[in-house]
C-alpha positions as CSV (number, residue, x, y, z in Angstrom):
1,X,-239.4,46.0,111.4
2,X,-239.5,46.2,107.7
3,X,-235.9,47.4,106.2
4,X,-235.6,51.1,105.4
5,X,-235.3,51.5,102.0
6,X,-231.9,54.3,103.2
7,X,-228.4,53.3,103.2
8,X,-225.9,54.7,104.8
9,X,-222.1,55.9,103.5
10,X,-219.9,56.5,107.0
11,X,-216.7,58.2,107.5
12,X,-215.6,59.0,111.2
13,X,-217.2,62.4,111.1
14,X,-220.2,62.4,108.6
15,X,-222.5,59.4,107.6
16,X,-223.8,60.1,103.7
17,X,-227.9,59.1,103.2
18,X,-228.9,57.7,100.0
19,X,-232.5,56.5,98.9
20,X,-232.4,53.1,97.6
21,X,-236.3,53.3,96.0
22,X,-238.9,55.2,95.4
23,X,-241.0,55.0,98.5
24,X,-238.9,57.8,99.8
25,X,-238.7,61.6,98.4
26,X,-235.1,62.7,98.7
27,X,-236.1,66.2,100.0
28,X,-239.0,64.8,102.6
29,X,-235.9,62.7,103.8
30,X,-232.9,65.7,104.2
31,X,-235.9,67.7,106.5
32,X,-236.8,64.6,108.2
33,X,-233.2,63.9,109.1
34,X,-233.6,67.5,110.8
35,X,-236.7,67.1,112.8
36,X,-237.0,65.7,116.5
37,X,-238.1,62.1,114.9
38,X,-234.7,61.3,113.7
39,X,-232.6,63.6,116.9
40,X,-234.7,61.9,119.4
41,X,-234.4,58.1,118.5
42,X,-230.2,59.7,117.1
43,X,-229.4,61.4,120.5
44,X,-230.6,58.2,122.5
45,X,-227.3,56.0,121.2
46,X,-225.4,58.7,121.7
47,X,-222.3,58.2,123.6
48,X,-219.9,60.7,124.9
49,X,-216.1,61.3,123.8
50,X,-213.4,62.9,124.7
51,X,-214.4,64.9,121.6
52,X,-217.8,65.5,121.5
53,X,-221.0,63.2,121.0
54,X,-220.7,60.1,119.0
55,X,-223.0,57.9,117.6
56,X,-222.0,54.5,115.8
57,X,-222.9,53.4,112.4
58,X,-224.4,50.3,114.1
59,X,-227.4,52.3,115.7
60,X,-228.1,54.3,113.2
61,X,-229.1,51.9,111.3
62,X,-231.5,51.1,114.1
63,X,-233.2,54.5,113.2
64,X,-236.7,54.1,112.9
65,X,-238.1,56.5,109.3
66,X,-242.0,56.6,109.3
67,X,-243.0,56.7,105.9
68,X,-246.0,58.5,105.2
69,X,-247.5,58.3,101.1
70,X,-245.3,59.9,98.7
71,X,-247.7,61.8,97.7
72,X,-248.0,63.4,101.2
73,X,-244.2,63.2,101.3
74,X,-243.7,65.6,98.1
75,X,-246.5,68.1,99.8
76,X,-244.3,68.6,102.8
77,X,-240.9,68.7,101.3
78,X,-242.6,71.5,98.8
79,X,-243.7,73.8,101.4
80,X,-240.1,73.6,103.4
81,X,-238.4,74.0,100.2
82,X,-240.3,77.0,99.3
83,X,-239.0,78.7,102.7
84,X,-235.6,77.2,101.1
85,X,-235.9,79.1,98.3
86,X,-236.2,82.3,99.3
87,X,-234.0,82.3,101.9
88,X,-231.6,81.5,99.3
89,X,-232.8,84.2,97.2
90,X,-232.1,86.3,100.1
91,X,-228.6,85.2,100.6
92,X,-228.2,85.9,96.8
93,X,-229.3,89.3,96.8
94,X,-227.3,90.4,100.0
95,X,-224.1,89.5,97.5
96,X,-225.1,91.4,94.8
97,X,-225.6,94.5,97.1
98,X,-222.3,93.9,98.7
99,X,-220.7,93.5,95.5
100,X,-222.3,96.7,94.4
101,X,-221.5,98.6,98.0
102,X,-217.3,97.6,97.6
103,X,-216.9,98.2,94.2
104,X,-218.8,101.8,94.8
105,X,-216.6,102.7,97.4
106,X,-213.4,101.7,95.7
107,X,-214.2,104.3,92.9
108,X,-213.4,107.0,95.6
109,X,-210.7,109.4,94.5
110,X,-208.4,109.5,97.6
111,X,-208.0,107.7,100.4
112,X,-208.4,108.3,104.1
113,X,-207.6,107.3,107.6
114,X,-210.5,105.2,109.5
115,X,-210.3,107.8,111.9
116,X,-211.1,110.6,109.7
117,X,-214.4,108.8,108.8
118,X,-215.1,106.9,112.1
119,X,-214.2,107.1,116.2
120,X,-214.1,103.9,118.3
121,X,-217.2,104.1,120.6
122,X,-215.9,103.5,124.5
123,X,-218.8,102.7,126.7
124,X,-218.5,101.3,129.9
125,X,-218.9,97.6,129.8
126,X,-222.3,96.2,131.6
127,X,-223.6,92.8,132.4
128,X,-226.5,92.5,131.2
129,X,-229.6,92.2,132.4
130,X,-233.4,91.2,131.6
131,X,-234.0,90.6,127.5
132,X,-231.1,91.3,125.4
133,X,-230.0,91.6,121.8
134,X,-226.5,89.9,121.9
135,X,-224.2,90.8,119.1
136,X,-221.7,88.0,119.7
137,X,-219.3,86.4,117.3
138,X,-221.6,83.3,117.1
139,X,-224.5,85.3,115.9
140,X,-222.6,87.2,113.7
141,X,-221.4,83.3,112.0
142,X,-225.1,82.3,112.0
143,X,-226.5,85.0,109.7
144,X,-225.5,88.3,111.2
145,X,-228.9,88.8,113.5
146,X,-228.7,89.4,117.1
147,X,-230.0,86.2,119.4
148,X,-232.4,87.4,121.8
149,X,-231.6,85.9,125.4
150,X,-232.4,86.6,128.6
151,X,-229.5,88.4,130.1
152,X,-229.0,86.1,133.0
153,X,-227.7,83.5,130.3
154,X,-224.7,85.9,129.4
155,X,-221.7,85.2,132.2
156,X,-219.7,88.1,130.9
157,X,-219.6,92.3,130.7
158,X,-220.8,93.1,127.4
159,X,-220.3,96.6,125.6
160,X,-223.6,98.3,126.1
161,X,-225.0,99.3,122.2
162,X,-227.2,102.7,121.4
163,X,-227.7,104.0,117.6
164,X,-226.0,102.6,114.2
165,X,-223.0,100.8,115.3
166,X,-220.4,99.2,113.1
167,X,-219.0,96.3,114.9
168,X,-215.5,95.2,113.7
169,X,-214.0,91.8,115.2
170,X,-210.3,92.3,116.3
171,X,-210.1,88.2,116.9
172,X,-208.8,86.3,114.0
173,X,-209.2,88.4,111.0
174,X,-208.9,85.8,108.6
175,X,-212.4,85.4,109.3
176,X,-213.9,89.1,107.9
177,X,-216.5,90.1,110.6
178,X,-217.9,93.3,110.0
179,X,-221.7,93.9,111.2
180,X,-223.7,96.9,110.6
181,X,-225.6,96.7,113.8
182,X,-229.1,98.7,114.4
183,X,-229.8,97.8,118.0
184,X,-232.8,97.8,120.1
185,X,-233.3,99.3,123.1
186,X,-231.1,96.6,125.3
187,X,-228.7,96.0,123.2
188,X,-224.7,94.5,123.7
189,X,-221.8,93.2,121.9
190,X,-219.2,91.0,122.5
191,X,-216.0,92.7,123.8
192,X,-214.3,91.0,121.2
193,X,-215.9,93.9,118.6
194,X,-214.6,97.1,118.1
195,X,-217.7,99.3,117.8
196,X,-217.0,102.2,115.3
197,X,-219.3,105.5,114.9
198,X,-219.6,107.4,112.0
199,X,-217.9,111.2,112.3
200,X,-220.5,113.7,111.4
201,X,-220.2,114.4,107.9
202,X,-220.3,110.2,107.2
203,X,-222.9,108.0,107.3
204,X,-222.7,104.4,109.4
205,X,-223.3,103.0,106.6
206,X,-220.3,104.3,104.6
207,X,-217.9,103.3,107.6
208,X,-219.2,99.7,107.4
209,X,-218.7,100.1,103.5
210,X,-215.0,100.8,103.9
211,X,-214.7,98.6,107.1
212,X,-215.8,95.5,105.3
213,X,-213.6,95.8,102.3
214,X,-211.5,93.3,101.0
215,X,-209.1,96.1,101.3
216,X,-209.5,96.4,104.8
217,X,-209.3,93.4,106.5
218,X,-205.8,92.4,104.5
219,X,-204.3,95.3,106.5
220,X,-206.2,94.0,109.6
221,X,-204.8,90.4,108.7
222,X,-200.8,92.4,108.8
223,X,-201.5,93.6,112.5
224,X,-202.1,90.6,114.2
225,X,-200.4,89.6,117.5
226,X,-200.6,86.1,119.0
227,X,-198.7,83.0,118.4
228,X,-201.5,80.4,117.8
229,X,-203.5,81.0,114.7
230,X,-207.2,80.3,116.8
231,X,-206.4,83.1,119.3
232,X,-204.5,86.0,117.4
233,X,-206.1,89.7,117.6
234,X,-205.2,93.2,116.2
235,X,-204.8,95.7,118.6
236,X,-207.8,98.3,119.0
237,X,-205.1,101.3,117.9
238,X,-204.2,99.8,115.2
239,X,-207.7,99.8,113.3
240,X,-208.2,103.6,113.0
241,X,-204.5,104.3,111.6
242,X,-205.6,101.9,108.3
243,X,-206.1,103.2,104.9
244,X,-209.8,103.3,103.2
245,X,-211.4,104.5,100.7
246,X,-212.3,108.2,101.5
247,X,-216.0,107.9,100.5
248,X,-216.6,112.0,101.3
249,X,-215.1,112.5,97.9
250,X,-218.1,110.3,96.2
251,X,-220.6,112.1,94.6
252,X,-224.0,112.7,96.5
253,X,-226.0,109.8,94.5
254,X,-223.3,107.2,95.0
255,X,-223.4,107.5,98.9
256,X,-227.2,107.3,98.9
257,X,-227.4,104.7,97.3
258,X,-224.4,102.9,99.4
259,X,-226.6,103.8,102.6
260,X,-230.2,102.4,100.8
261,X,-227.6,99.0,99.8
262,X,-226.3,98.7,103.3
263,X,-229.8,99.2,105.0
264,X,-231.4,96.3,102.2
265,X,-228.6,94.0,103.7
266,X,-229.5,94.0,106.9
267,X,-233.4,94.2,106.1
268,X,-232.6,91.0,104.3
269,X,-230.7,89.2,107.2
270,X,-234.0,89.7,109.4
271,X,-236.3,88.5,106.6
272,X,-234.1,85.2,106.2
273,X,-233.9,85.2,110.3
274,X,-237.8,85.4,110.2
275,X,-237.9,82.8,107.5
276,X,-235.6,80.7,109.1
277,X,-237.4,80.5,112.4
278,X,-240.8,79.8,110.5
279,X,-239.6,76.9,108.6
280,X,-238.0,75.5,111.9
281,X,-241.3,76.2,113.6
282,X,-243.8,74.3,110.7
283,X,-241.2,71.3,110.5
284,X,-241.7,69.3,113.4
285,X,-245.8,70.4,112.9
286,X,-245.8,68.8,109.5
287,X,-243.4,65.7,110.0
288,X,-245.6,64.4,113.1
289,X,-248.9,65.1,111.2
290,X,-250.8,67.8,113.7
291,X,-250.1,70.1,110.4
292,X,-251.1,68.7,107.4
293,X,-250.5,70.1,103.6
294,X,-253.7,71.0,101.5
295,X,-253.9,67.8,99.0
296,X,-255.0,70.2,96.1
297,X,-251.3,72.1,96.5
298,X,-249.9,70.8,93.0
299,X,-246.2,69.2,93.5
300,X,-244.2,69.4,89.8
C-alpha cells in the first residue's frame, strides 16, 4: 500500500489530520473522515474501555483513504460545503432574531410574574406508542427539532404535547434549554421539561421570549437543589414565582413582530434539520461513486 499522504497529531482523546501534499483537498478529506469508508475500516480496531470505545494511533494509521482525482475531489467537497454554508447561514440568522426577540422584550415597562403570562400544562404522562415526535433533552442539544422514533424505542412515560408549547428544562440550568415547541399530532416531551401555556391575552411566543432570557435562567440558576453539579434541578413551583419582562405592556407592533421572530427560529431549525439530513444522505452517495458531480460545476 502506497503511504497516505495524511499525518496524524494524537492526544488521548482527539487525533489531529493534516494533508502533507497536494493529492488531497482538505475539505474532500474532513467529509471523508465522516462517511462509512473511514467508520467502517475505524470501528473494526476498535476496542472497548471501561470508558467508551478506543482506537489506537497504531491502527489508524492502517486506515485505508481512496484517492479519487483532485479534480473530482474539489467537485465533491463543493457540493457538501454548499449544504455547509447555509446551514451556517441558518444558525447565523436564528442569533440575530434572538438577539432581536431579548432585547425587544427587555424594553417592557414593568415587570411581571411567569404566572401572570403563562400556566404550567399538567397532562397525564403516557408511554408512547406508534410514531412519535420526542422533545427530549438530547434533541433539544442537537438543533432543537424533535427526533422521530417509533414509540416502542422510548422506555419511559413521556408528557403527552397538543398546541404551542414552551418547554423549559428544570435539569441543570446552567445549560439554558428553552424550546418553542409546535408539535404534531403524536407528540411528547421529556419529563425533565416544564411545559408552559400562554394565558389568554399572551402569545406562546412571548412566554418563550421571556422564558429564554438571559434574565431568566440566572434566577432559574439561584433555585437549584442537588448536591452534584450533573444532577441539580429547580423545583416546578419555583419557575412561575420568577420575575420577567411583562411583555403586555409592549406596544402592538413590537409583539408581532416578537411572534413573526420566534416563528422564523423555529422555521429555521427545520430548514437546517432538512439540510442536515440531505447532506448526510448525498455523502456516502458521492464518496463511494454511485453519485457523481457534473464535471462542468466550476470549483474556485
Amino acid at each position: 500500500m502506497p503511504q497516505t499522504p495524511v499525518q496524524y497529531a494524537y492526544s488521548p482523546q482527539l487525533c489531529f489530520f493534516r494533508v502533507l501534499d497536494d493529492s488531497l483537498d482538505n475539505k474532500w478529506l474532513y467529509y471523508w473522515l465522516g462517511s462509512d469508508g473511514f467508520w467502517s475500516q475505524a470501528g473494526a480496531f476498535a476496542s472497548q474501555t471501561d470508558m467508551a470505545p478506543y482506537i489506537a494511533l497504531r491502527d489508524l494509521r492502517s486506515v485505508e483513504v481512496p484517492i479519487p482525482p483532485l479534480a473530482e475531489q474539489r467537485r465533491i467537497a463543493a457540493v457538501l460545503g454548499s449544504f455547509d454554508d447555509l446551514i451556517e447561514t441558518n444558525w447565523a440568522l436564528i442569533e440575530l432574531l434572538a438577539q432581536w426577540v431579548h432585547s425587544s422584550v427587555s424594553t417592557a415597562s414593568e415587570l411581571a410574574l411567569l404566572a401572570d403570562v403563562a400556566d404550567v400544562a399538567k397532562p397525564k404522562q403516557v408511554r408512547p406508542r406508534g410514531s412519535v415526535a420526542h422533545y427530549s433533552l438530547p434533541a433539544f442539544d442537537n438543533g432543537a427539532c424533535p427526533d422521530h422514533v417509533g414509540g416502542a424505542t422510548i422506555q419511559s412515560s413521556k408528557l403527552p404535547l397538543s398546541g404551542p408549547t414552551v418547554l423549559v428544562s428544570r435539569l441543570n440550568p446552567q445549560w439554558e434549554r428553552c424550546w418553542m415547541a409546535y408539535p404534531s399530532d403524536n407528540a411528547v416531551a421529556s419529563t425533565e421539561f416544564v411545559p408552559l401555556m400562554a394565558r389568554f391575552d399572551v402569545s406562546p411566543e412571548e412566554v418563550w421570549a421571556v422564558a429564554s432570557s438571559s434574565g431568566f435562567w440566572e434566577q432559574m440558576r439561584s433555585h437549584v437543589t442537588g448536591t452534584t453539579g450533573s444532577h441539580q434541578r429547580v423545583d416546578k413551583a419555583e419557575l412561575l414565582a420568577m420575575s420577567v419582562p411583562d411583555v403586555r405592556t409592549l406596544d402592538p407592533t413590537t409583539r408581532s413582530g416578537i411572534v413573526d421572530a420566534v416563528q422564523g427560529v423555529q422555521a429555521l431549525r427545520d430548514e437546517i434539520a432538512d439540510l442536515t439530513r440531505a447532506r448526510d444522505e448525498l455523502l456516502p452517495l458521492l464518496m463511494s461513486g454511485r453519485v457523481r458531480v457534473d464535471e462542468s460545476l466550476e470549483v474556485g
